[in-house]
N, C-alpha and C positions, 0 to 999 in steps of 0.2 A: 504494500500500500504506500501510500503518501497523501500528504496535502496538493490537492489541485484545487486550480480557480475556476467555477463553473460558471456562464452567463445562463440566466434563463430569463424565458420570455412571460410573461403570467398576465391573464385577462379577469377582469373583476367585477361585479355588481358594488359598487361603494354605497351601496342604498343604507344599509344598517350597521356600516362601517364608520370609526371615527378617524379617517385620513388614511393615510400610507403609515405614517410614524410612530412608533410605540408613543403607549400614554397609558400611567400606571393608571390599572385596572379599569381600561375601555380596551374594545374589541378593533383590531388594527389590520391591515392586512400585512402589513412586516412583521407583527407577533405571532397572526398565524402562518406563516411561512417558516420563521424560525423555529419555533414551536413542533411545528413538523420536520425538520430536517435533522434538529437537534434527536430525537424518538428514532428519527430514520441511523443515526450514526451510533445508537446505545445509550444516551446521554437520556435521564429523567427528569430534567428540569423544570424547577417553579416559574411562573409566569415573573415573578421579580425578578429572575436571575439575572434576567435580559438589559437590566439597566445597571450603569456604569463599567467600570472596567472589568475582563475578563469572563464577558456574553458566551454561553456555551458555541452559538454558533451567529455570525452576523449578516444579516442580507443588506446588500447596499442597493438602494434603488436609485433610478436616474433622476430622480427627484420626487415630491412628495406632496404626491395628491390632498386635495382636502375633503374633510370628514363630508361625506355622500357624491365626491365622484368619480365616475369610472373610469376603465380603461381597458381598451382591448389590448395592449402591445405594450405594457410597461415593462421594460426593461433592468433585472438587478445581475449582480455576481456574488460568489459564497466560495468562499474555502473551504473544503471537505475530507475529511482522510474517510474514504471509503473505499470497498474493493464492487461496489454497483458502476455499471454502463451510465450511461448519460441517459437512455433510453428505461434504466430500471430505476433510476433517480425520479425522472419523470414521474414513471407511473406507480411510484410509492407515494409521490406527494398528490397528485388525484385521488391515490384511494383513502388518503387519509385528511385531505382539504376540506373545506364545507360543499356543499353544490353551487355556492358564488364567486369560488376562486378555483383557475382553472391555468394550468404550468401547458402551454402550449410547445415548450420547447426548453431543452437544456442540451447545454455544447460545453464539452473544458474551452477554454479560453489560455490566452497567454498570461502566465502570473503578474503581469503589470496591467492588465483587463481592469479597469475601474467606471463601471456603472454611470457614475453623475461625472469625474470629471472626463472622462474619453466622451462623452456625450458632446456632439457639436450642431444640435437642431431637435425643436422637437413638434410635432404636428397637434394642434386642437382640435375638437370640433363639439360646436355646440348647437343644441336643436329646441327649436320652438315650434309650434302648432299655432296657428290663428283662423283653421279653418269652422264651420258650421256646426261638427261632431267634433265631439272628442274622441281619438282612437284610445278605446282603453288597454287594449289588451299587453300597450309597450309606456303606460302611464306614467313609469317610472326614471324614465330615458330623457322624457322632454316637458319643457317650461310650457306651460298653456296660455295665450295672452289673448286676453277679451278684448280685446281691439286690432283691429286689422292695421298690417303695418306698411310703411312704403317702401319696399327695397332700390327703388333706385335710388330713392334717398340718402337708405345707408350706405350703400355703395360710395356715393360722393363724400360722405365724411369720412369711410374706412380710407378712401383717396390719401386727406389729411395724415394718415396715423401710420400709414406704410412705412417703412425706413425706419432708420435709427434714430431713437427720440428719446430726449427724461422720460420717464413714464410716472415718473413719483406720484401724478395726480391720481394715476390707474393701482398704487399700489397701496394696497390692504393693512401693510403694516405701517403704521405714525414712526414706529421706532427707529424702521430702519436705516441703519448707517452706512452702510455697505452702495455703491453706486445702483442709483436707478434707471441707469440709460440702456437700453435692450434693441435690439434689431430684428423689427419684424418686417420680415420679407414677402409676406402674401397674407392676405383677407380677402378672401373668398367669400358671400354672400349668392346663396340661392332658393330658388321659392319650388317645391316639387309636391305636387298634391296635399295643399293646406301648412306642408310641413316649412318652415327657413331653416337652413345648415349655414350656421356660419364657422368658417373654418379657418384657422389660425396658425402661419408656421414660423418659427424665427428659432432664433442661437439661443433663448432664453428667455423668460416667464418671470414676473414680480409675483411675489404670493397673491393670488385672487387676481392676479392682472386678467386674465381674458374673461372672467366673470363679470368685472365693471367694463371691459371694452364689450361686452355686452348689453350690460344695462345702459350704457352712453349712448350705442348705436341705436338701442333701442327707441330713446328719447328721439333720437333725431325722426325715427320710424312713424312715431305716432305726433308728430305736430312740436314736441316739449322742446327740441333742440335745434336746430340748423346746423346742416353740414361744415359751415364758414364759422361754429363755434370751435371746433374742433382744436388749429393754432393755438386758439386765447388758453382753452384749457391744456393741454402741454405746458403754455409756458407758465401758468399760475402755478406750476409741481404744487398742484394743491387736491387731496381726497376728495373735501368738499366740491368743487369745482366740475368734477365729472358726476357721470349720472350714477346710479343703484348697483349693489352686485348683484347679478340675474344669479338667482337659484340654483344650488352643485348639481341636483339632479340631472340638467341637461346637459352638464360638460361632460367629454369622455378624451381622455388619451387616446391618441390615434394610432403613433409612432414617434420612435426615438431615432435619430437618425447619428451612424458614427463614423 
């Protein structure tokens, strides 16, 4: 045996989940990941183990969703001393997963393999509903909005917001210290039977950032905002200035790109 670095790929319902990230005693999808991989390698470990130094086993994700949303393609890596395939890795952690989380794929990797920082893009996509019915039977996926919205509209402010920009107005945390400036390189905006996808790809994400460039696009969608506000808020790097954070439920990871 030995320690290898494994990537795996893992899809998720974030619905009754609180984020990607451990958080003592709430239900995480990196707690249940390690949780099982730790069982998988002989290790009995208590749900506290996992916090501070010397984690029985640690998953790095490429960054860290927030509590209710999803992801088809989020991408982590784990050092493992086992003597399992990458293929019986796999199907140890489905049989012992819940039914919301779902290891679509696991490869060793080269030992300098790092999850978040080898990550250089990553894809969003977020969906709303504004048509006549409600489709229930995928309720859980998408934002409902009782007013019909104008996509050409947002289109022309998503215009605004393309490229590399502060986004401090877009970002969730007051606190943080760390640079706000991000490159997003496409916003996507389209209308397919009642449904909008608006979809988001750049080198990097503000915590909550594409949930307020949702609810901002939004305003412009339903009358609240104008495309030509777009500038002003940018340069106020002010929270208040931009519009609401649309609901996690309708965000989902799409893809990491390396």
């Amino acid at each position: 045996m030995g320690i290898k670095n494994y990537r795996i790929k893992v899809a998720y319902d974030g619905t009754r989940y609180y984020g990607w990230e451990h958080q003592p005693g709430k239900e995480t999808i990196q707690g249940k990941l390690e949780m099982v991989l730790a069982r998988m390698v002989g290790l009995n470990p208590s749900p506290e183990d996992f916090f501070g130094d010397g984690a029985p086993v640690e998953v790095i994700g490429s960054g860290r969703t927030d509590a209710g949303v999803h992801a088809r393609a989020m991408i982590c890596n784990t050092y493992l001393d086992t003597e399992l395939s990458s293929e019986e890795i796999r199907n140890y952690m489905n049989s012992y997963l819940p039914d919301d989380i779902a290891v679509a794929e696991v490869k060793e990797a080269s030992e300098r393999f790092h999850a978040r920082y080898n990550a250089i893009g990553k894809t969003y996509q977020y969906t709303c509903f504004d048509g006549p019915v409600k489709p229930v039977f995928n309720r859980k996926y998408y934002t409902y909005l009782d007013t019909p919205v104008d996509v050409d509209a947002m289109e022309k402010a998503a215009e605004f917001l393309v490229g590399e920009h502060d986004f401090k107005s877009f970002c969730g945390n007051s606190h943080m210290k760390k640079s706000t400036v991000r490159m997003v390189d496409k916003i996507e905006i389209r209308r397919s039977k009642g449904y909008i996808y608006f979809t988001f790809h750049g080198t990097g994400f503000l915590q909550n950032m594409v949930r307020i460039l949702v609810g901002t696009l939004l305003e412009v969608g339903v009358g609240r905002m104008q495309p030509e506000d777009m500038p002003k808020i940018l340069e106020a790097k002010n929270r208040r200035s931009a519009g609401p954070t649309a609901p996690a439920k309708g965000l989902c990871l799409i893809k990491v790109d390396y």
